[in-house]
N, C-alpha and C positions, 0 to 999 in steps of 0.2 A: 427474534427472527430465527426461522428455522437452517440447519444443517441446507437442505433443500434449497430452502431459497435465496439461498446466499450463493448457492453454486451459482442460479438462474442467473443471477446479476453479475460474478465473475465474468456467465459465458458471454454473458450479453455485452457487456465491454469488449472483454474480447473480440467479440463478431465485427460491434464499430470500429475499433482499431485495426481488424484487417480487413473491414471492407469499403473503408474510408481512407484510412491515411497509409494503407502498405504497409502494415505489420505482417508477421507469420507467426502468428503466436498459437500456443496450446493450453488445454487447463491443465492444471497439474493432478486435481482432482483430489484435496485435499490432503496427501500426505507427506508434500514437501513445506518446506518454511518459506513458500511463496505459492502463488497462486495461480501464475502461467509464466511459461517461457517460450522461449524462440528469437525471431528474428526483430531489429527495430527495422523502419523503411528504408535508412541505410545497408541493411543488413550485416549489423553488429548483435550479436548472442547479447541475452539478454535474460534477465529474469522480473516479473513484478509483482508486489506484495501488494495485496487491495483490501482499504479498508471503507464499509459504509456506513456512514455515520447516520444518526435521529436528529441530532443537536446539531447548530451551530459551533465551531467556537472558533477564533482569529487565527491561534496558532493550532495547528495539529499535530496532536499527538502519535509517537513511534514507540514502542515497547523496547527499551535498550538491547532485551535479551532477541528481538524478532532483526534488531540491525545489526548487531553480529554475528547473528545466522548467516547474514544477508552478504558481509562483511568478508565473511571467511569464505565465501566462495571465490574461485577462478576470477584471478583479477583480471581478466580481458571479458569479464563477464559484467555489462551494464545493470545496475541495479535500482529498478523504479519504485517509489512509492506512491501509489495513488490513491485520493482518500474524493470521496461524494460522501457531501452533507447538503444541506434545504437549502443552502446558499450557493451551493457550482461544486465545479470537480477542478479539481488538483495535480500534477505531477509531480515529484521531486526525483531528478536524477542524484543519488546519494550518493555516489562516488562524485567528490571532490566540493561537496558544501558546506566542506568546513566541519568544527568541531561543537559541539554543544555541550550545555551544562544537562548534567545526569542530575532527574527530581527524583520524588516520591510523591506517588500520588494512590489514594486507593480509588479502587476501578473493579468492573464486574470482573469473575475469575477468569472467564471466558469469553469471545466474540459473542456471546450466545444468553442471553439472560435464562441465568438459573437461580437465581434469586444469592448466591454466593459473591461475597467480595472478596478482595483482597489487596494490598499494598505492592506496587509496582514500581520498578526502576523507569521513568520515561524522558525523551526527550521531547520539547515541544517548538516544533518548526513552526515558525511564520509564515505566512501566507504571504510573503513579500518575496520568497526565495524559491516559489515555486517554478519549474520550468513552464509548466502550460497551467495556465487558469481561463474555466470557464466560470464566467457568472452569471447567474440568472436575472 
């Protein structure tokens, strides 16, 4: 997947989220360690990381180093992780889900196939603890 169309799909959540359920959200535009911020429909400051998956898999994966980006920011600041794969989309409000066990898993270097791997710190959330699940 390209640079490009990954943006397409950020925006395009984005768009559903505030033009469905009252978000005020913005892209970040690829150079923060998330991917939009703004308002939730409560209107609580917020930030949220998106990932879109090819695969299935039950539990989904967080890059340890992407949730202490996430982590270290403004504790009054909500921190979402939301992941689409072939099976539905995801929420995870990370602040306050507890602790996980830190793996090792090797994974592409990047969001972006460049044919490069590499070995990663991950955590892998269950699909059980998700705040919002859509399923297809």
């Amino acid at each position: 997947m390209t640079k490009s169309k990954l943006h397409e799909y950020e925006k395009a959540v984005i768009l559903l989220l505030n033009t469905f359920d009252g978000w005020k959200l913005e892209h970040a535009g690829g150079n923060e360690i998330f991917d939009a911020s703004g308002l939730t429909p409560k209107g609580r400051r917020c930030v949220i990381e998106m990932k879109f998956r090819t695969k299935y898999y039950e539990d989904k994966m967080l890059e340890v180093k992407k949730y202490n980006g996430l982590m270290e920011l403004d504790k009054d600041i909500i921190k979402i992780y939301f992941v689409s794969d072939p099976e539905g989309t995801y929420m995870f409000w990370l602040d306050g889900i507890g602790e996980f066990e830190e793996i090792k898993k090797y994974c592409p270097a990047t969001s972006y196939w460049l044919g490069k791997r590499e070995t990663k710190s991950v955590f892998l959330l269950p699909e059980s603890i998700a705040s919002y699940v859509y399923k297809k």
